[in-house]
BAVEXZA-252353 format. One record per residue (C-alpha): x, y, z; residue in three letters; residue number from 0. Coordinates in Angstrom, 3 decimals, always signed. Example, Ala and Ser with C-alpha at 12.3 -4.5 7.8 and 13.67 -1.06 7.14 Angstrom:
R        xx        yy        zz  type  seq
R   +12.300    -4.500    +7.800   ALA    0
R   +13.670    -1.060    +7.140   SER    1
// end
This chain:
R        xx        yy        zz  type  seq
R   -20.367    +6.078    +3.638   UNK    0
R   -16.832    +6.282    +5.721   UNK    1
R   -14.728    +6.945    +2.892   UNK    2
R   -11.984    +8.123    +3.537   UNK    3
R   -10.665    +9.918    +0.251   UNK    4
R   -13.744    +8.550    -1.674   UNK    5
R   -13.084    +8.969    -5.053   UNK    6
R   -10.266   +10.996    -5.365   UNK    7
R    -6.898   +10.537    -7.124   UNK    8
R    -4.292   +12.035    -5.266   UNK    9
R    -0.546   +12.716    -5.801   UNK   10
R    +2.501   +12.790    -3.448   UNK   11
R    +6.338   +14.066    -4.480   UNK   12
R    +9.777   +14.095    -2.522   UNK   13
R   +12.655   +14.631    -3.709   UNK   14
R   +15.823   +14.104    -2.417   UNK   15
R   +19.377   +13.929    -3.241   UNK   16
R   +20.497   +10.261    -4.123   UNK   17
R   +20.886    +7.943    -1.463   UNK   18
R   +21.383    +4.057    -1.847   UNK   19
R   +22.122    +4.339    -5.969   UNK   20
R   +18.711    +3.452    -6.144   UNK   21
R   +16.273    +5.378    -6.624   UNK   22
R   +15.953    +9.574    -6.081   UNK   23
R   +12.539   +10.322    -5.607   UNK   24
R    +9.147    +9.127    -5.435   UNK   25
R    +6.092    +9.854    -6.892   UNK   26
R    +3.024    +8.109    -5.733   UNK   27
R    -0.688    +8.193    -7.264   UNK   28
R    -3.555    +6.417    -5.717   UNK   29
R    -6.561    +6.434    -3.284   UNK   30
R    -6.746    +6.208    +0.228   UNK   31
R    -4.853    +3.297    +0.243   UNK   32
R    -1.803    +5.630    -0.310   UNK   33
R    -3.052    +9.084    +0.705   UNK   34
R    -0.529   +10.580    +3.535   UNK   35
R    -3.002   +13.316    +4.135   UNK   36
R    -4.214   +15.071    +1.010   UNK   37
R    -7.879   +14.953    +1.547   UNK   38
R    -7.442   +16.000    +4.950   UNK   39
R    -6.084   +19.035    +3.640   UNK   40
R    -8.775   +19.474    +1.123   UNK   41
R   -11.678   +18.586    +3.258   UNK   42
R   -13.430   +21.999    +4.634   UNK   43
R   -14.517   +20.351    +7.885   UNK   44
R   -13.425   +17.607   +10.300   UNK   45
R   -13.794   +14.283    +8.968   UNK   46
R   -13.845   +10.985   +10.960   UNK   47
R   -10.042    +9.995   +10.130   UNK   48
R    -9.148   +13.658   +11.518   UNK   49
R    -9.393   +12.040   +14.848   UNK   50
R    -7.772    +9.109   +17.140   UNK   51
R    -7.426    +5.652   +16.618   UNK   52
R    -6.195    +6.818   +13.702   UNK   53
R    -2.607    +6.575   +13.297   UNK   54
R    -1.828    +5.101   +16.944   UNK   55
R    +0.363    +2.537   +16.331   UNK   56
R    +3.431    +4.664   +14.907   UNK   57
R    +2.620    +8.615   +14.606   UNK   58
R    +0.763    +8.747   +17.947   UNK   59
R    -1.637   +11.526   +16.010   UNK   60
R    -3.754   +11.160   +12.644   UNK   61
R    -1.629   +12.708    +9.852   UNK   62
R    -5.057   +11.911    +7.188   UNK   63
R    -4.055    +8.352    +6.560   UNK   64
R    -6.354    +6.043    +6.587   UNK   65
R    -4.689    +3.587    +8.930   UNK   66
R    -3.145    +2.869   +12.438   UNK   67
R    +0.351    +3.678   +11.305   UNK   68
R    +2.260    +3.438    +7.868   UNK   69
R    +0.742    +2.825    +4.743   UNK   70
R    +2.807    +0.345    +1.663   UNK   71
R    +4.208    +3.490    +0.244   UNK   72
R    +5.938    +5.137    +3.434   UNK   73
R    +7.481    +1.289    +3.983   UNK   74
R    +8.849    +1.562    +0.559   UNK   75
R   +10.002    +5.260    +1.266   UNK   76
R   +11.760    +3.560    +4.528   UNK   77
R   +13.197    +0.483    +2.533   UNK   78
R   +14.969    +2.964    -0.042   UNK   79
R   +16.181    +5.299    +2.534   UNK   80
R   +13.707    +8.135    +1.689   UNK   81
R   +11.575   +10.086    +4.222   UNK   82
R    +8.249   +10.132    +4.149   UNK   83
R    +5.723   +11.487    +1.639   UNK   84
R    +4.456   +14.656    +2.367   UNK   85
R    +0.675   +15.339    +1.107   UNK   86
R    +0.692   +16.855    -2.183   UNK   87
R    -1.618   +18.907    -1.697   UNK   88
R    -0.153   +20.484    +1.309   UNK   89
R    +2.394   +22.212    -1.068   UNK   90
R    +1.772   +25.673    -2.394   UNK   91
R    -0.384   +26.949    +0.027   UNK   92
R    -2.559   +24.398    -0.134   UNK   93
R    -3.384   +25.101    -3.960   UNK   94
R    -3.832   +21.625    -5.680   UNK   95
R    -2.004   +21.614    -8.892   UNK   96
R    -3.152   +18.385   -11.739   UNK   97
R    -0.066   +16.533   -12.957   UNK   98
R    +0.828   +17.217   -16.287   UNK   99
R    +3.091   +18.207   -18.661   UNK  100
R    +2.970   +21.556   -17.598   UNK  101
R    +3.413   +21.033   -14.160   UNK  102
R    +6.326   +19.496   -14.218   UNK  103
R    +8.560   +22.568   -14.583   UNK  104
R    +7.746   +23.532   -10.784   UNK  105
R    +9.811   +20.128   -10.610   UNK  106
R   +12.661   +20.781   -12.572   UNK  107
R   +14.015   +24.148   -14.853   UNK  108
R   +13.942   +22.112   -18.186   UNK  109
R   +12.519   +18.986   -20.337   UNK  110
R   +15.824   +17.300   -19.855   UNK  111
R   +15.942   +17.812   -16.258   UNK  112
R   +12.583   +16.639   -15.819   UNK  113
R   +13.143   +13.344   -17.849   UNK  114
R   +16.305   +13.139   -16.128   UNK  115
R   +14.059   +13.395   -12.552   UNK  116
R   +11.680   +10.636   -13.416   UNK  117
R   +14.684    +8.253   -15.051   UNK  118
R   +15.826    +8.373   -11.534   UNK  119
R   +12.229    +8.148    -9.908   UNK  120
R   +10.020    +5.375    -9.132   UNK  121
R    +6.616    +5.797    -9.614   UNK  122
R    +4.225    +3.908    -7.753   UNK  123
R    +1.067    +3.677    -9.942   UNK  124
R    -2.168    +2.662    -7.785   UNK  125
R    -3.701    +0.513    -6.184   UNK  126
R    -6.552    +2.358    -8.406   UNK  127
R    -9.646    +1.606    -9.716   UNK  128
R   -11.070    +0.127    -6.240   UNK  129
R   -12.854    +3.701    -5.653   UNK  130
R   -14.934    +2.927    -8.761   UNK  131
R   -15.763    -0.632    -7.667   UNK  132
R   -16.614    +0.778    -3.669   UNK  133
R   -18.955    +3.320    -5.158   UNK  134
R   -20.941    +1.097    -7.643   UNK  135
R   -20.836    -2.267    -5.638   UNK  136
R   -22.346    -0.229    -2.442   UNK  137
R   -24.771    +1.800    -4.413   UNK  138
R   -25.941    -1.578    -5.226   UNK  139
R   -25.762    -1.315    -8.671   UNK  140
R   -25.590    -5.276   -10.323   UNK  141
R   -22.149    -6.923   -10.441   UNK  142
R   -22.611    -7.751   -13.987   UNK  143
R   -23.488    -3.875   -14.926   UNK  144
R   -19.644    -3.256   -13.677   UNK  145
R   -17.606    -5.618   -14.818   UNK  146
R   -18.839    -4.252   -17.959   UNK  147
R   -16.727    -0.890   -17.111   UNK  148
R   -13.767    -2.739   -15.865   UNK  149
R   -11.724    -2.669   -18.829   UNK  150
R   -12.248    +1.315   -19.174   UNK  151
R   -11.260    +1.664   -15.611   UNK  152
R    -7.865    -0.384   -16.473   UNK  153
R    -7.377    +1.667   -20.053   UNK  154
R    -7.303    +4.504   -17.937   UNK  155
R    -4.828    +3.071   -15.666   UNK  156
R    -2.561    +2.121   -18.413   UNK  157
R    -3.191    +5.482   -20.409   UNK  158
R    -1.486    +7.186   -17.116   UNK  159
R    +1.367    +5.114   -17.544   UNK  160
R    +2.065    +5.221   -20.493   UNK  161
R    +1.957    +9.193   -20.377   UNK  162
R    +4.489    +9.252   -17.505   UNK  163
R    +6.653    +6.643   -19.940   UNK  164
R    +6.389    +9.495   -22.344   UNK  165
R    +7.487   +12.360   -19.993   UNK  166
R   +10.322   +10.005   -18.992   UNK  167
R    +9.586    +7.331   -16.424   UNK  168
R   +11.457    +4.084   -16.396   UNK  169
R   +10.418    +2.471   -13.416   UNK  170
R    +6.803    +1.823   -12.482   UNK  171
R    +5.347    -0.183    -9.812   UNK  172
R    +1.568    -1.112   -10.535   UNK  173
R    -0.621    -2.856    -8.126   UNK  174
R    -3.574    -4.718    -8.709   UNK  175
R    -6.538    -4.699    -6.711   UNK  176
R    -6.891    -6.104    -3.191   UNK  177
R    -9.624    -9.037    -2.259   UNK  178
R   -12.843    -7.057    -1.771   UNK  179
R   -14.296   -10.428    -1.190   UNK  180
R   -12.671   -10.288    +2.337   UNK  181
R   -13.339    -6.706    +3.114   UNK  182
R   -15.516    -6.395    +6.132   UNK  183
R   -17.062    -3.267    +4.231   UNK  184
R   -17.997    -5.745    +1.344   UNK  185
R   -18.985    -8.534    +3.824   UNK  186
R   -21.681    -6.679    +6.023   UNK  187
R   -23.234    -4.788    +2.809   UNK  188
R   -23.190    -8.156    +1.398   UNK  189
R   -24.169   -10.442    +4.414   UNK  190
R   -26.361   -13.552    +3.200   UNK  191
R   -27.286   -17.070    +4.695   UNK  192
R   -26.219   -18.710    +1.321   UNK  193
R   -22.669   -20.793    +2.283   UNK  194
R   -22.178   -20.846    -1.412   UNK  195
R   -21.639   -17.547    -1.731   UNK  196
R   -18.706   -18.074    +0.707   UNK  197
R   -15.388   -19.324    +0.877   UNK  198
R   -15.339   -22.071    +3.318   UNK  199
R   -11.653   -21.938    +4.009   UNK  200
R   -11.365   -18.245    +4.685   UNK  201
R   -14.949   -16.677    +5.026   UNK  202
R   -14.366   -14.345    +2.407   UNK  203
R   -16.993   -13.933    -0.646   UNK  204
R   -16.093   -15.659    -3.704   UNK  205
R   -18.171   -13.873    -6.433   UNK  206
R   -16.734   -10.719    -5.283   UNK  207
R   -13.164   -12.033    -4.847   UNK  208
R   -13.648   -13.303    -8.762   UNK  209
R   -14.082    -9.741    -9.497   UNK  210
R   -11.463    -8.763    -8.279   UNK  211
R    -9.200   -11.140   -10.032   UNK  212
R   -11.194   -10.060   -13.311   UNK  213
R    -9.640    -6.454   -12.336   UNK  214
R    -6.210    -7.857   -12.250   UNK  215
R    -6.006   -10.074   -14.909   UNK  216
R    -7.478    -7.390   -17.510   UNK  217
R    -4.650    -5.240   -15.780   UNK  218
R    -1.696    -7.570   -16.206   UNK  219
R    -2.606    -7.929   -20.502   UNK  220
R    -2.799    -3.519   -20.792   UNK  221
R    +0.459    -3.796   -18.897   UNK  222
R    +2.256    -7.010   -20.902   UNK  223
R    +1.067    -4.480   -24.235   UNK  224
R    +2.866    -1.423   -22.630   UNK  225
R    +6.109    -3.773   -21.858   UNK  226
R    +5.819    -4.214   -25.654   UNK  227
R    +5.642    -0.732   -26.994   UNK  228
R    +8.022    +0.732   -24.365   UNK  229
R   +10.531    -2.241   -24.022   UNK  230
R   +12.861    +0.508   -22.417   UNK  231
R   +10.486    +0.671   -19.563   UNK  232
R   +10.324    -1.536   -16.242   UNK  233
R    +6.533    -2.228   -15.573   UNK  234
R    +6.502    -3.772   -12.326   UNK  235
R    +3.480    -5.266   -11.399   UNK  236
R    +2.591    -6.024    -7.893   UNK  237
R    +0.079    -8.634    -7.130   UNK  238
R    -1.508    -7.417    -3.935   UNK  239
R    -4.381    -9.879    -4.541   UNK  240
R    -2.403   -13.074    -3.822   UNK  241
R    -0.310   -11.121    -1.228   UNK  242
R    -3.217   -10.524    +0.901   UNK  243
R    -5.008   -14.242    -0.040   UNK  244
R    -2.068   -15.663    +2.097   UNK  245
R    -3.331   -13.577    +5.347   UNK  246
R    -6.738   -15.135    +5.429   UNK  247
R    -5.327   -18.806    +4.295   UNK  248
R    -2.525   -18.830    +6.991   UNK  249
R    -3.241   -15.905    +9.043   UNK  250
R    -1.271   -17.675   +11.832   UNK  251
R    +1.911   -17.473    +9.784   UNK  252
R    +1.393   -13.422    +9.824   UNK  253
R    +0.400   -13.004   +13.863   UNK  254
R    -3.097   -12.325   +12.826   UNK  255
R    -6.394   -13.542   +15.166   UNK  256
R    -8.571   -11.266   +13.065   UNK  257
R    -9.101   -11.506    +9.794   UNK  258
R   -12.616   -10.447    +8.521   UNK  259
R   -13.386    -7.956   +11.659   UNK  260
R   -11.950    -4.663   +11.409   UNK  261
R   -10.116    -3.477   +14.383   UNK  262
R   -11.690    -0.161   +14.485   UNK  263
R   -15.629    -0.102   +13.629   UNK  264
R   -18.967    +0.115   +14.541   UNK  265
R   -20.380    -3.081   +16.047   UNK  266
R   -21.912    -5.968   +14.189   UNK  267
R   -20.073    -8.887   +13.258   UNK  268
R   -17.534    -7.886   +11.082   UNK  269
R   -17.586    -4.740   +12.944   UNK  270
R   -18.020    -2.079   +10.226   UNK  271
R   -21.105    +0.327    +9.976   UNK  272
R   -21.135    +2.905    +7.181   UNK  273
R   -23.412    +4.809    +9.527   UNK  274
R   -20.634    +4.528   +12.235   UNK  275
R   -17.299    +4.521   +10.945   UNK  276
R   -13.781    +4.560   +12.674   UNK  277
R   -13.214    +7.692   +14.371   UNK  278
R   -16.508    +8.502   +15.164   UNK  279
R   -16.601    +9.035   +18.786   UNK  280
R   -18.039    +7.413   +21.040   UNK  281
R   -19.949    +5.061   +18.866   UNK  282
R   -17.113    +3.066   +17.695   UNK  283
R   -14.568    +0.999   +18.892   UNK  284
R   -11.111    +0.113   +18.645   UNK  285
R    -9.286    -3.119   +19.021   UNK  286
R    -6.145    -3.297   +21.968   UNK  287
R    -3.899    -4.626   +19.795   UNK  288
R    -4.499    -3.288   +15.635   UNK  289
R    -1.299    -6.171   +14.232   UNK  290
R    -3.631    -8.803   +15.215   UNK  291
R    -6.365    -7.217   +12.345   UNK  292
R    -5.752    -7.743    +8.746   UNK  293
R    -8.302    -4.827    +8.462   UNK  294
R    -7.947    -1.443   +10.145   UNK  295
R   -11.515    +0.561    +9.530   UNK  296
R   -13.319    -2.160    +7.194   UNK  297
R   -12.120    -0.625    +4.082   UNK  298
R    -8.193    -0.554    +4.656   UNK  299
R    -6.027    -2.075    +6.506   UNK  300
R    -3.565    -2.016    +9.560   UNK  301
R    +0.009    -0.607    +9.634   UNK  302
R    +1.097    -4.712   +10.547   UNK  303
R    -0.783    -5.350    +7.001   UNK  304
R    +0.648    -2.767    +4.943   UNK  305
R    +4.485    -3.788    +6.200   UNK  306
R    +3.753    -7.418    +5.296   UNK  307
R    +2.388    -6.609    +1.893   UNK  308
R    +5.425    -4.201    +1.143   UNK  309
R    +8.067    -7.081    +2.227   UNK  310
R    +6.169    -9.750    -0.123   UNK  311
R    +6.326    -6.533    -2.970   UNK  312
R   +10.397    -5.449    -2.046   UNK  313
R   +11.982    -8.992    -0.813   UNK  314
R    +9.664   -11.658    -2.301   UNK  315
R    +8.557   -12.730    -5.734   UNK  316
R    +4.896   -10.646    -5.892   UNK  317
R    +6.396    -8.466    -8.117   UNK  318
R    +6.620    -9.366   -11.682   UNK  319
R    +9.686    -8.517   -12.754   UNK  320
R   +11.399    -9.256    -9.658   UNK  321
R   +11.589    -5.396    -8.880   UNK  322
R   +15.765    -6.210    -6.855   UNK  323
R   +16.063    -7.139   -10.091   UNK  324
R   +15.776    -3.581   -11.787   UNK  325
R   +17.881    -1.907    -8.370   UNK  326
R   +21.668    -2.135    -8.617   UNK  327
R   +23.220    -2.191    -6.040   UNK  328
R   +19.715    -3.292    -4.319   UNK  329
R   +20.517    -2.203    -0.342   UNK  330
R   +16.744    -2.595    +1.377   UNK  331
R   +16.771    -0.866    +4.463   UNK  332
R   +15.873    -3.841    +6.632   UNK  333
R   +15.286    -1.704    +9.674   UNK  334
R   +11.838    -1.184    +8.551   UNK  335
R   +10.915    -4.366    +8.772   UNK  336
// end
């Protein structure tokens, strides 16, 4: 269906001596929104995002993300003055290891240690839970049928969180879910010749936009109940939805042309085919210039997207609490952006 990382969680580490008084480390779980390569390192044959456009616009080579360029979290890695994440599952000879309790000793020699490691971490919890929606909403199962599974999709999330709270983590950045309303995936599978169905201001599909907001706003009450029983902790959350609403509202304001076709695709009018996706030579195509596309392959987005989304999450106020707020002394690399 041109997944790429289709339903899999994944998990990326560094670690790295302190550097702004910030933060020392990341730790990153997700989809393909955040994947910096793992599935490409656990899929046994070449894949679609193995091969050009992908990652054009900054690595000159695919590295497995699903993108031109940079994802949100290697933006935040740049704003806090820490490299890149590595794959996780490039570590260890390739042997995937779950995160647990019992992992985190390859981490650090003792419990202390490791609470004392993700004190000083920040731990970027999603966006998940989209993977569950993609599969269900394109097997065509009724919209209805999943919203009914919605609030055990965000349990889980929070259950997560609060188990990292519990191994020690202070700091935790949670995203809600994007738009899918204005995902040129969602638009094509959903393509109708009722107007009502669509948003006349930015083209996007309201139903499956209110989902979406669903999603977050069951998300935001699990996390207000965590902020209660850990009152230690700093839940961050991150409101991606609203972030990205502003790019098909004022997509002037971001240097966007394109905001419903994906840069890199397979024809049609939102150019996306789960038939042909992105990186399928020579059936698909590639835009000249990927910053003028909010969307990168139909299902994520550009490099140009991901840096405005991190600014609006680092410098702005679509983080709740402010997250330069929790940072002292708060020095954003600016270079990044």
């Amino acid at each position: 269906m041109g997944f790429c990382l289709f339903n899999v969680i994944s998990i990326f580490i560094i670690l790295i001596s302190h550097v702004n008084g910030c933060f020392t480390s990341i730790f990153s779980f997700g989809d393909s929104l955040a994947d910096t390569g793992n599935l490409l390192q656990l899929s046994l044959s070449l894949s679609h995002f193995d091969f050009p456009p992908y990652g054009r616009s900054f690595f000159n080579h695919p590295t497995g993300r699903c993108s031109d360029g940079r994802l949100v979290i290697d933006f935040i890695a740049e704003a806090f003055g820490l490299p890149f994440l590595p794959p996780y599952f490039g570590a260890e000879n390739g042997r995937p290891k779950n995160f647990d309790k019992d992992a985190l000793p390859s981490l650090c020699s003792s419990s202390s240690d490791c609470k004392e490691l993700l004190r000083n971490s920040l731990i970027v919890m999603g966006e998940i839970g989209g993977n569950d929606y993609n599969y269900a909403f394109l097997q065509g199962i009724d919209a209805e049928e999943i919203r009914h599974f919605v609030p055990l999709v965000v349990h889980t999330i929070a259950e997560a969180i609060t188990e990292l709270i519990e191994f020690g983590a202070v700091t935790i950045l949670v995203p809600g879910n994007f738009p899918i309303g204005c995902s040129p995936a969602y638009l094509t599978y959903f393509q109708g010749s009722d107007m009502a169905d669509y948003d006349p201001l930015t083209g996007c599909i309201t139903w499956l936009n209110r989902f979406s907001e669903f999603h977050n706003e069951l998300l935001q009450k699990e996390l207000d109940q965590i902020r209660e029983l850990h009152p230690h902790a700093n839940i961050v959350y991150a409101d991606y939805y609203n972030i990205a609403m502003r790019f098909y509202y004022s997509q002037n304001q971001f240097g966007f042309t394109e905001t419903l076709k994906a840069c890199c695709g397979g024809g049609g009018r939102y150019n996306y085919s789960s038939s042909m996706a992105c990186g399928d030579p020579p059936l698909t195509t590639s835009c000249n210039v990927p910053s003028s596309h909010v969307s990168w392959d139909g299902l994520h987005y550009t490099e140009a997207t991901y840096n405005w989304i991190s600014k609006a999450v680092l410098r702005e106020l679509y983080a709740i609490p402010y997250i330069k707020n929790l940072c002292f002394p708060f020095t954003v690399n600016k270079q990044s952006y």
